[in-house]
C-alpha positions in Angstrom: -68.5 -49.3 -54.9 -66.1 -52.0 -55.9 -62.7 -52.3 -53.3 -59.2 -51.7 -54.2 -57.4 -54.3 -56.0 -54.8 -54.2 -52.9 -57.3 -55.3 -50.9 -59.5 -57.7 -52.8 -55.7 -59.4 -54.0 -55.2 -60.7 -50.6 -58.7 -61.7 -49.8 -58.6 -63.7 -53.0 -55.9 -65.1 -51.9 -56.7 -66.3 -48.9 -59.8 -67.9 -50.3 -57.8 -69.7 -52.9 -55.6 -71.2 -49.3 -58.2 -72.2 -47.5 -60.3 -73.9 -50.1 -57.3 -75.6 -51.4 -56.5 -76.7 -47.3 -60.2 -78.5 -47.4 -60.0 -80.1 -50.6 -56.7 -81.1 -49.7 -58.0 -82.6 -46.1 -60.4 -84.4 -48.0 -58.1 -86.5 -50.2 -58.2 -90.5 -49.4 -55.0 -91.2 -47.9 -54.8 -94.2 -49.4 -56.4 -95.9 -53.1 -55.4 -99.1 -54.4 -56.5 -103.0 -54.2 -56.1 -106.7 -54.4 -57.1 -109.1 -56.8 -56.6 -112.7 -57.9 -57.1 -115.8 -56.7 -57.5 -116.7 -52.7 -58.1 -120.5 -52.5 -59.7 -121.1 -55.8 -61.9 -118.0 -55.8 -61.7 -114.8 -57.9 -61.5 -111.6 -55.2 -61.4 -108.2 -54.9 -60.1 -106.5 -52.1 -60.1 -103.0 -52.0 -57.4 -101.2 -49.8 -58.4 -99.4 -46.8 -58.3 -95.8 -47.2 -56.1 -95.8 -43.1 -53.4 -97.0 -45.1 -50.2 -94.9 -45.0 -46.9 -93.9 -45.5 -45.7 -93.8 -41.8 -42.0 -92.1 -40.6 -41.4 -92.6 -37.0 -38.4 -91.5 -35.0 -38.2 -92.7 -31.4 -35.5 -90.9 -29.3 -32.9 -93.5 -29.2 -33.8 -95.8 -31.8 -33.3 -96.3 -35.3 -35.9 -94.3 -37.7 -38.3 -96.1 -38.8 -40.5 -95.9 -42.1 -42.6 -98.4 -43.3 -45.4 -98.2 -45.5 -49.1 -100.1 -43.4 -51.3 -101.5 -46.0 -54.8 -102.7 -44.9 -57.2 -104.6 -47.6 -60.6 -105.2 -46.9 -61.5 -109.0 -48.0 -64.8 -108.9 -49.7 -66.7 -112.2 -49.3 -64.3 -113.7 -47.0 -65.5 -114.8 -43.3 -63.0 -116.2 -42.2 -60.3 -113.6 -43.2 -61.2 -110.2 -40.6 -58.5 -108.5 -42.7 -55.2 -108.5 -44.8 -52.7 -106.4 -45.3 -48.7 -106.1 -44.2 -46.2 -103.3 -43.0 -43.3 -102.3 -45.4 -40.5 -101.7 -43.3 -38.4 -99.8 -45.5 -34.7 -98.5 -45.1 -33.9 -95.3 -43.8 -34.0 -92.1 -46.1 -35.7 -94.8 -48.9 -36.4 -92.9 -51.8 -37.2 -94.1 -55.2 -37.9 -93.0 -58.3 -38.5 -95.7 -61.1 -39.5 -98.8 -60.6 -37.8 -101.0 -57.9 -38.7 -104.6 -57.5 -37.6 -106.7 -54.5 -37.9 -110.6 -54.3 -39.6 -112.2 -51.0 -38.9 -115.4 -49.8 -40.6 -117.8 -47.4 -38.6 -118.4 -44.6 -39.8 -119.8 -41.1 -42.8 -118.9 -41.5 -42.7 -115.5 -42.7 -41.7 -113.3 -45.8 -38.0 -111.7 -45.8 -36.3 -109.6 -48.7 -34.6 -111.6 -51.1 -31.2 -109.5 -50.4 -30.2 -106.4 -48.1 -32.2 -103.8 -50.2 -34.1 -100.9 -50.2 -37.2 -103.2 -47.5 -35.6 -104.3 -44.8 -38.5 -106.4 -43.8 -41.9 -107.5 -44.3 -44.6 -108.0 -42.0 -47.5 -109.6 -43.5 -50.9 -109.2 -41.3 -54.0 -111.0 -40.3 -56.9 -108.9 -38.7 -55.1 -107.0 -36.1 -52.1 -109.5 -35.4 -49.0 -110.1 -37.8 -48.3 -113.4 -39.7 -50.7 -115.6 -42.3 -53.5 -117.8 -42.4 -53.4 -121.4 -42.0 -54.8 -121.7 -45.5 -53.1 -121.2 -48.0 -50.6 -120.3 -45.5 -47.9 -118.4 -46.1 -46.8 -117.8 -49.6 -44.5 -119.4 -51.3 -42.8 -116.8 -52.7 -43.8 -112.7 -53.7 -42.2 -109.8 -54.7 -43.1 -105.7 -54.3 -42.7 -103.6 -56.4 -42.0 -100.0 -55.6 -42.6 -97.6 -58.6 -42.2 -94.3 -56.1 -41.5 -93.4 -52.8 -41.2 -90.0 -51.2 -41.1 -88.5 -48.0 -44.7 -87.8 -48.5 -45.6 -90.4 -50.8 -45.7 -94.4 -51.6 -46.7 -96.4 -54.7 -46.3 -99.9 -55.8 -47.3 -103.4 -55.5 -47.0 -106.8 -54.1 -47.4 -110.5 -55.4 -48.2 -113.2 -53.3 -48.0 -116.8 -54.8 -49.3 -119.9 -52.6 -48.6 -123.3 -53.2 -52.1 -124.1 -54.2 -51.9 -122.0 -57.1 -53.6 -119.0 -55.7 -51.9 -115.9 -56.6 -52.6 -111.9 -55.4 -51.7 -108.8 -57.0 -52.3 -105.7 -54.4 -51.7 -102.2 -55.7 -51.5 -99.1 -53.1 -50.9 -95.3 -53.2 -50.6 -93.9 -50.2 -49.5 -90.7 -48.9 -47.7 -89.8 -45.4 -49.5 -90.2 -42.1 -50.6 -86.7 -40.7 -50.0 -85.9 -36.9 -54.0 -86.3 -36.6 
């Protein structure tokens, strides 16, 4: 006995939503990696799929969305972990590629010029800043080719005054309420 099509419709349906909801779940969150040169040596790093696109709104602050990129440094003892917070402006949104100049300044990266990041964090394990060696780069850019309310991509160059230079790629996707 085969079931009416007004019933097996829905039931397909719902198969279709709920299969799409797992693969969907199971998606990294993040893909993308470093590579270059990290005081003379040839690395990979690949990015830590905890990365995210993050929008916060604290009652009485300003919104904030940033974009938390975590590497993993391969082969690297004294380095737990790498990585930096986009802090980008409110309502970013961007569509073809986008590429902001960083500068060193006291001891830390800032945007070029008012833009679309309104600052850079760069990290070290769990705490903000750089190591001592190479210390903090010279100079870097990022390069945003999209970002959505739901989505990031892009990438950042770091270049150190010993010649070392990085070139980290992300993707990321927005932060679920987990």
């Amino acid at each position: 006995m085969s079931l009416p099509l007004r019933t097996v419709l829905p039931l397909l349906v719902c198969g279709l939503c709920v299969s799409s909801c797992f693969w969907l779940d199971n998606l990294p969150r993040a893909s993308g990696e470093c590579t270059g040169t990290h005081l003379g040596r040839r690395v990979h790093w690949p990015l830590l799929e905890e990365s995210s696109l993050v929008h916060r709104s604290v009652q009485g602050e300003l919104p904030d969305t940033f974009i938390d990129l975590d590497y993993t440094p391969e082969d690297e003892p004294a380095l737990e972990g790498f990585g930096v917070d986009i802090h980008l402006v409110d309502g970013a949104r961007v569509e073809a590629d986008r590429t902001v100049d960083l500068l060193s300044r006291q001891g830390q990266l800032v945007p070029a010029e008012p833009s679309l990041v309104a600052r850079w964090v760069g990290n070290i394990g769990g705490a903000s800043g750089y190591l001592s060696s190479p210390g903090v780069p010279v100079e870097g850019s990022v390069t945003l080719d999209e970002v959505t309310e739901f989505a990031a991509e892009g990438r950042f160059v770091y270049r150190y005054s010993d010649g070392s230079e990085l070139t980290c790629t992300f993707e990321v996707i927005e932060a679920s309420d987990e």
